[in-house]
C-alpha positions in Angstrom: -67.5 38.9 -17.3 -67.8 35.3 -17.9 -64.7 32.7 -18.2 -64.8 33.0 -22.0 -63.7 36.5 -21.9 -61.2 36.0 -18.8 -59.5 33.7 -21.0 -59.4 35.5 -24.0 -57.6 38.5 -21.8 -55.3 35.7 -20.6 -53.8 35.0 -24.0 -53.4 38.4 -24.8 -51.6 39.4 -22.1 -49.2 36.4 -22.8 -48.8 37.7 -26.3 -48.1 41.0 -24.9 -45.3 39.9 -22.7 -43.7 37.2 -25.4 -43.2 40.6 -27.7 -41.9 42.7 -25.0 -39.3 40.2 -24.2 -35.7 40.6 -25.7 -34.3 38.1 -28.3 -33.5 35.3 -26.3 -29.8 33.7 -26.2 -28.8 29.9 -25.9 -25.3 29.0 -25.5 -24.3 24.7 -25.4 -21.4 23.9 -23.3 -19.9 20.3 -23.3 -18.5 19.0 -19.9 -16.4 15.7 -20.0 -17.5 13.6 -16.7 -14.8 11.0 -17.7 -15.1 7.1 -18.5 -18.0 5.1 -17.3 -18.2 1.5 -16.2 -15.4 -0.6 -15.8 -12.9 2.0 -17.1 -14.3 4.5 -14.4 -12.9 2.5 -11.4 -10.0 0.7 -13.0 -7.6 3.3 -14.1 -5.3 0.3 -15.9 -8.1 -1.4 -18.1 -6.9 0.2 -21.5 -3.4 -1.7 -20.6 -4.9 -4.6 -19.2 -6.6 -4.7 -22.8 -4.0 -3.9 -24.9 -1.3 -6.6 -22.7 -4.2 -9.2 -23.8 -4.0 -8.6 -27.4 -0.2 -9.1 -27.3 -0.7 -12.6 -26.0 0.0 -11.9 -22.7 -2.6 -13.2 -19.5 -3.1 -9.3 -17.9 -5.8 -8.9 -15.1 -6.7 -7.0 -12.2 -6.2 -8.4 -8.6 -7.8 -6.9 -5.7 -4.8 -8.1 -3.3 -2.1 -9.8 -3.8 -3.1 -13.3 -1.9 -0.5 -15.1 -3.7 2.3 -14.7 -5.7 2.6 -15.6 -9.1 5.3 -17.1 -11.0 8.5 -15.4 -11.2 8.4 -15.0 -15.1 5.2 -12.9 -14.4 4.8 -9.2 -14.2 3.4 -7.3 -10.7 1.8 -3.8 -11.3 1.8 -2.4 -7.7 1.4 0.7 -5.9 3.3 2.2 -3.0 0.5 5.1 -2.6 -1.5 4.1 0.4 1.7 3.0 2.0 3.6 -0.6 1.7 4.4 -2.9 5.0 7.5 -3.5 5.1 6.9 -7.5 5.1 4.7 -7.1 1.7 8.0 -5.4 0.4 10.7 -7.3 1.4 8.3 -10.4 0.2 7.6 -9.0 -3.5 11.8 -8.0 -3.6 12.7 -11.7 -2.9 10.2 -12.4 -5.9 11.6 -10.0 -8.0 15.6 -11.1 -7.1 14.4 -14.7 -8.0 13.8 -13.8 -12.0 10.4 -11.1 -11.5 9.8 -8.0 -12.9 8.0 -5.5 -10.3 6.4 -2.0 -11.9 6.0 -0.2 -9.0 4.2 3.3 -9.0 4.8 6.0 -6.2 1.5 7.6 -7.2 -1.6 7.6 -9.5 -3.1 4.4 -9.1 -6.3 5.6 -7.7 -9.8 6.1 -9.8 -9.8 9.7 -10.5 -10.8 11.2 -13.4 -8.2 11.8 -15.9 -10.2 14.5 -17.2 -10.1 17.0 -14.6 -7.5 19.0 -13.3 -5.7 17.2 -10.8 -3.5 20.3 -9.6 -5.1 20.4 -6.2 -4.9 16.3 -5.5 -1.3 17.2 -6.1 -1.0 20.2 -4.3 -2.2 18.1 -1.4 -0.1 15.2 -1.4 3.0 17.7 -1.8 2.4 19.5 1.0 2.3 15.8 3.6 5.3 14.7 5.1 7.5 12.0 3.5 7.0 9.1 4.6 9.3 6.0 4.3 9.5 3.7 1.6 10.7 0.4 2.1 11.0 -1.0 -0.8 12.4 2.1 -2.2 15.1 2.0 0.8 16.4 -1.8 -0.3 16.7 -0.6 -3.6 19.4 2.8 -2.8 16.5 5.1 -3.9 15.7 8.4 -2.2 13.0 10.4 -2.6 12.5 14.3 -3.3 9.5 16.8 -4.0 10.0 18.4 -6.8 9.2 22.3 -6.0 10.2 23.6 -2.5 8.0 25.0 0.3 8.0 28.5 -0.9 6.8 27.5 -4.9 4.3 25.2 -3.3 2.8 28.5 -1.5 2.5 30.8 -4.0 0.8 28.3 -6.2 -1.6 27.3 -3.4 -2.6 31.2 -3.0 -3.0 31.3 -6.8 -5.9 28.7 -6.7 -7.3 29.3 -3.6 -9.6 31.7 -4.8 -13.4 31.4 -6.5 -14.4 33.8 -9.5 -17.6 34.6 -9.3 -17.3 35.9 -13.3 -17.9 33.6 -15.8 -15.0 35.3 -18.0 -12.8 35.4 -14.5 -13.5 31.1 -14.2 -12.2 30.8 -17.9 -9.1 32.2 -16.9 -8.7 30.3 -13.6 -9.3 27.1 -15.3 -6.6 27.6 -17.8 -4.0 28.5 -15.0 -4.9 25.4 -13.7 -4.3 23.4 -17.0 -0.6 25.7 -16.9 0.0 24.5 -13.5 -0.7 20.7 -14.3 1.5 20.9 -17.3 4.5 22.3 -15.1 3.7 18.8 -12.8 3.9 16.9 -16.5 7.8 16.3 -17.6 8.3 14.7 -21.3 11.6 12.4 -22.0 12.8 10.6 -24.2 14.3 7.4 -22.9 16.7 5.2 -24.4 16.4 1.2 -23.2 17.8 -1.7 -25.5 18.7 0.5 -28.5 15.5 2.0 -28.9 13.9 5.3 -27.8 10.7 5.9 -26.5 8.9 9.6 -26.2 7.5 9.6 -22.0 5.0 12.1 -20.5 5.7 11.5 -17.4 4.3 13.3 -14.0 4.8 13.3 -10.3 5.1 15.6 -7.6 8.7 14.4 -6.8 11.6 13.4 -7.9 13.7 10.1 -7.5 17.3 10.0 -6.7 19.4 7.2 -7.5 22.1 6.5 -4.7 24.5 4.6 -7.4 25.4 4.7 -11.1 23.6 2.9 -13.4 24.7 -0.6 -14.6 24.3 -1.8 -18.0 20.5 -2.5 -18.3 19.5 0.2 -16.2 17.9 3.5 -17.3 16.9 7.2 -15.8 13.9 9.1 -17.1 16.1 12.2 -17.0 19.8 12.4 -14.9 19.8 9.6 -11.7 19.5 12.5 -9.3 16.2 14.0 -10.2 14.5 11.1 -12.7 10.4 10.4 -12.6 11.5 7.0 -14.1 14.0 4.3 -12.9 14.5 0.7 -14.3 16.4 -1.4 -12.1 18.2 -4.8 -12.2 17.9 -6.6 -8.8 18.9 -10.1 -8.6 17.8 -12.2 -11.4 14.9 -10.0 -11.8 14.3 -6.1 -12.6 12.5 -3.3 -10.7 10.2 -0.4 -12.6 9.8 2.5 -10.4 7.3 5.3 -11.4 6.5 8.9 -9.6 3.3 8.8 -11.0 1.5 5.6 -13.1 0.5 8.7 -15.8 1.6 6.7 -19.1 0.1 3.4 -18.5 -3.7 5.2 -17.5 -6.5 4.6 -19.6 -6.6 8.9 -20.8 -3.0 8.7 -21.7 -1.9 4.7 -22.8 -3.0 6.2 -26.8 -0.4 8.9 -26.4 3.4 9.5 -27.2 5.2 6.1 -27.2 3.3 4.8 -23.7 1.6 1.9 -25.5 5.5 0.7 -26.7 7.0 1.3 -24.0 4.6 -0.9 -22.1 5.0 -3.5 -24.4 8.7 -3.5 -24.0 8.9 -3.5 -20.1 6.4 -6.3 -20.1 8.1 -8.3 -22.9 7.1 -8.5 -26.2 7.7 -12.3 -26.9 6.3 -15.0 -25.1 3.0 -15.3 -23.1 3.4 -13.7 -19.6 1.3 -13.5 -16.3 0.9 -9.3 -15.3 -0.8 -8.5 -12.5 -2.6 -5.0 -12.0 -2.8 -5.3 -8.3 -5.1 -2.5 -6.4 -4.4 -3.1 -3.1 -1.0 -4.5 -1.4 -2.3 -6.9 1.1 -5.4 -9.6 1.4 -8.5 -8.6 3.5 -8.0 -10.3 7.0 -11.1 -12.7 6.0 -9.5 -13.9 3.0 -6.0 -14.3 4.2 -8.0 -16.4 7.2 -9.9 -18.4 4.8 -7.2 -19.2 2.8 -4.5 -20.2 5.1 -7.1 -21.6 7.6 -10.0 -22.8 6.7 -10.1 -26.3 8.2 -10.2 -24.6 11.5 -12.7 -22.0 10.4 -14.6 -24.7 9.4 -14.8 -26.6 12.8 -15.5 -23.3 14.5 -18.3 -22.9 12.6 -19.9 -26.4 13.2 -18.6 -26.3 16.7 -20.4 -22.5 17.5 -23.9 -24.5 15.3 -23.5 -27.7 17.6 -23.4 -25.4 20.5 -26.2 -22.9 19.7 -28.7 -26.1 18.8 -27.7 -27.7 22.2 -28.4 -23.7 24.3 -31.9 -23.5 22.7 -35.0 -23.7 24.7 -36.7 -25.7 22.8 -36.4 -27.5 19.5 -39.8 -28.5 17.0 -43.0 -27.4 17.7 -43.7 -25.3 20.9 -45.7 -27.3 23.7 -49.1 -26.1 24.4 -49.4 -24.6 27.6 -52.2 -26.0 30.5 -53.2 -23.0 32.7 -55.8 -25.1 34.4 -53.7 -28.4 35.2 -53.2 -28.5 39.0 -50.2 -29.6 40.3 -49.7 -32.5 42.6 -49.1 -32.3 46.6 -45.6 -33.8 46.3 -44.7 -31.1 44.1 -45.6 -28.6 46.3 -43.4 -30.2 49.1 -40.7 -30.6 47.1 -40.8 -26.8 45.9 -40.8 -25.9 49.8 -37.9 -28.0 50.7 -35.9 -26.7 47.9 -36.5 -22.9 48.9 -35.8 -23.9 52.7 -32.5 -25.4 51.4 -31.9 -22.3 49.1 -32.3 -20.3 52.4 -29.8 -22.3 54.6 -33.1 -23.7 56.8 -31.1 -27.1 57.0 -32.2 -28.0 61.2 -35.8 -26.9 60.0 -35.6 -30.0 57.3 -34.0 -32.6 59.2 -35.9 -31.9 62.7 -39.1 -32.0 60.8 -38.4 -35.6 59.0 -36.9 -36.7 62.6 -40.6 -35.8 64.2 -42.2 -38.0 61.8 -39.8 -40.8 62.7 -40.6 -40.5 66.3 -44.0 -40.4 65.4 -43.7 -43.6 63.8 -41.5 -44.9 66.7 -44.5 -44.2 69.4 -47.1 -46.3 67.4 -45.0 -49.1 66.7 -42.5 -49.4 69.4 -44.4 -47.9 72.3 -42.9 -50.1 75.0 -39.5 -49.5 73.8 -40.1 -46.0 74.0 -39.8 -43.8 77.3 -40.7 -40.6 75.9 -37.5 -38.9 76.5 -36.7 -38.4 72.4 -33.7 -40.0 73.1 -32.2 -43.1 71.3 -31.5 -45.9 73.7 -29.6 -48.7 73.1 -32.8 -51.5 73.2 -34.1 -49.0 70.7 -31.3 -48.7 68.5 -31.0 -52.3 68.2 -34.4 -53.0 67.8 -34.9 -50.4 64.8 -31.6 -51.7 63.3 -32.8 -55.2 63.0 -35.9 -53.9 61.4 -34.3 -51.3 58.7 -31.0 -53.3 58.2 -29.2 -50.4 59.0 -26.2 -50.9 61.2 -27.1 -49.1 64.5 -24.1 -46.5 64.7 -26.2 -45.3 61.3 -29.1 -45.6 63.4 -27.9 -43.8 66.1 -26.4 -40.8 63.8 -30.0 -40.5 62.4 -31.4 -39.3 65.6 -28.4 -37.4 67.1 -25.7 -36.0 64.4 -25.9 -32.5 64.2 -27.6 -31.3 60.5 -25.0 -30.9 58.1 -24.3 -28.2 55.7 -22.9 -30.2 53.1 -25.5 -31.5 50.2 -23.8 -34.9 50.0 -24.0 -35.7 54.0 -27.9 -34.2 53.8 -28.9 -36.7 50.7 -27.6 -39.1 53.1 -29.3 -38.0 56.5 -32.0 -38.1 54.9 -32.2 -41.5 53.3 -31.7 -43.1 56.3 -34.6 -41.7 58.3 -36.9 -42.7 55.5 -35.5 -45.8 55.3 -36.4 -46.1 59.4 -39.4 -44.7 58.5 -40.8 -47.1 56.5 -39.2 -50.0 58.2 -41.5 -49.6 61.2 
């Protein structure tokens, strides 16, 4: 059978099993993965956007370095936890004419598009925490389902369908669970009303009536929204920053309302700040940097002056032979090293006393001692006074570098005197 025939067999057999095979069945599902870019990792650009269009200067701050002007507005979050410096700091601003929004959650780059029932699921089930700047104001804080509800809808999503059909329905109990963490109200501020979807998984409880000014998303003891006067200035609190996102600005009255907190006359300064302090390195930089700045040439200075060698590197002459001196020098310095002091200085004294029998051999009497004829005679030769002389030949070798040096000089001086 040659390859003509295999083939043809081939495509027969393909056409065989093409008819044999059921109708097939195509089914397009569309998934929403949620915004992409900028609007993907800043929850508040819609607002920002929308603030700029009003006339108003809105941008994003990645810490809050600074702080603006008090006619400005400061978008803030208390989610990853506020020090209580940064707080009492940003309530002196706002008691001096500011306005501070200030959301207890939903300030982080999710996506809006998902179900966010277990994100909230988990944050209800950790342990309050203190608020400061909730605890100037006389606000407490309260989850809004107890233990036992909290439970039951833990166990309802815990577990995985493995049927498509069985998913379909999971996913829409989801939705139904999300919705019961949604609240709408209407809320009344300076003779206008303005329909909220508001969220949260707790309540806020104000510890005081409300003054003229003021409003409660709901009654004072269980509200997801509080507007505050404090000082000169005014307080927005938020249990969750749902309205002003970038899936949910477009609906109900969010866009309005946001209009009226901020101001709708005049040109304002709002800050959508991400996180509540500066890096270390920036606050460093910007409150030091003249002594940054001398480190820095101070650590370069240092570092040129510690290298071993600067320019090009010197060629190296394995065949160069080193003089005699050298080596002499080398072997006093490891005699030194190995506290051979008497070895040093009785060697140099033999060479004097060598000297001393060539040139004064009738002074000499071969006893190595140092007489007084002799002393005087090698004084008036070297200029040395003869105590030094005398000390030369007799002082015991010292231990101290300083006396050595010394020792030393004065038997070469002798030395070459005679």
């Amino acid at each position: 059978m040659n390859w003509h025939s295999i083939r043809a067999l081939m495509a027969l057999a393909g056409a065989l099993l093409l008819c044999g095979c059921g109708e097939g069945h195509w089914e397009d599902a569309e998934k929403i993965t949620g915004y992409k870019g900028k609007a993907r990792v800043n929850p508040f650009l819609a607002a920002e956007r929308l603030l700029n269009e009003l006339g108003h200067d809105a941008h994003a701050a990645k810490s809050l370095g600074k702080l603006p002007p008090h006619d400005a507005v400061i978008f803030i979050s208390g989610e990853g936890g506020l020090p209580e410096g940064r707080a009492k700091q940003l309530l002196r601003w706002t008691y001096s004419g500011g306005h501070l929004i200030y959301f207890l959650d939903g300030t982080r780059p999710y996506n809006d598009f998902e179900t966010q029932f277990g994100a909230f699921i988990s944050a209800m089930l950790l342990e309050e925490q203190k608020d400061p700047v909730l605890e100037q104001l006389g606000v407490g804080v309260q989850k809004r389902f107890p233990a036992e509800e909290i439970k039951e809808l833990l166990e309802k999503g815990a577990g995985k369908q493995e049927d498509e059909d069985e998913a379909d329905d999971e996913e829409k109990k989801s939705k139904e669970d999300d919705a019961k963490l949604e609240s709408e109200e209407d809320v009344t501020w300076n003779g206008r009303t303005y329909h909220l979807s508001l969220g949260g998984f707790q309540h806020m409880i104000l510890k005081r009536k409300l003054q003229p000014g003021e409003f409660a998303a709901g009654s004072k003891d269980e509200s997801l929204a509080l507007h505050l006067r404090h000082g000169m200035g005014t307080v927005t609190l938020l249990a969750h920053a749902r309205p002003f996102r970038n899936h949910w600005i477009g609906e109900h009255d969010h866009a309005r309302w946001l209009s009226a907190l901020v101001g709708e006359n005049g040109s304002k300064e709002v800050l959508f700040v991400a996180a509540t302090t500066g890096s270390f390195f920036g606050l460093l930089w910007q409150h030091g940097w003249m002594a940054v700045v001398t480190l820095l040439l101070c650590l370069g200075f240092w570092l040129w002056q510690q290298m071993p060698r600067f320019g090009p590197l010197a060629e190296v002459e394995l065949d160069s032979t080193r003089h005699f001196a050298s080596h002499i020098g080398a072997l006093g310095e490891f005699f030194w090293r190995m506290r051979r002091v008497t070895l040093l200085v009785n060697a140099a004294r033999d060479a004097v006393w060598e000297r001393v029998r060539e040139r004064l051999r009738s002074l000499d009497d071969g006893s190595r001692q140092m007489n007084d004829q002799l002393a005087g005679e090698i004084a008036r030769r070297s200029g040395l006074p003869v105590k030094r002389v005398t000390d030369a030949f007799d002082v015991t070798p010292p231990n101290s570098a300083h006396q050595f040096v010394n020792l030393m000089r004065d038997l070469q001086a002798i030395r070459r005197a005679l």
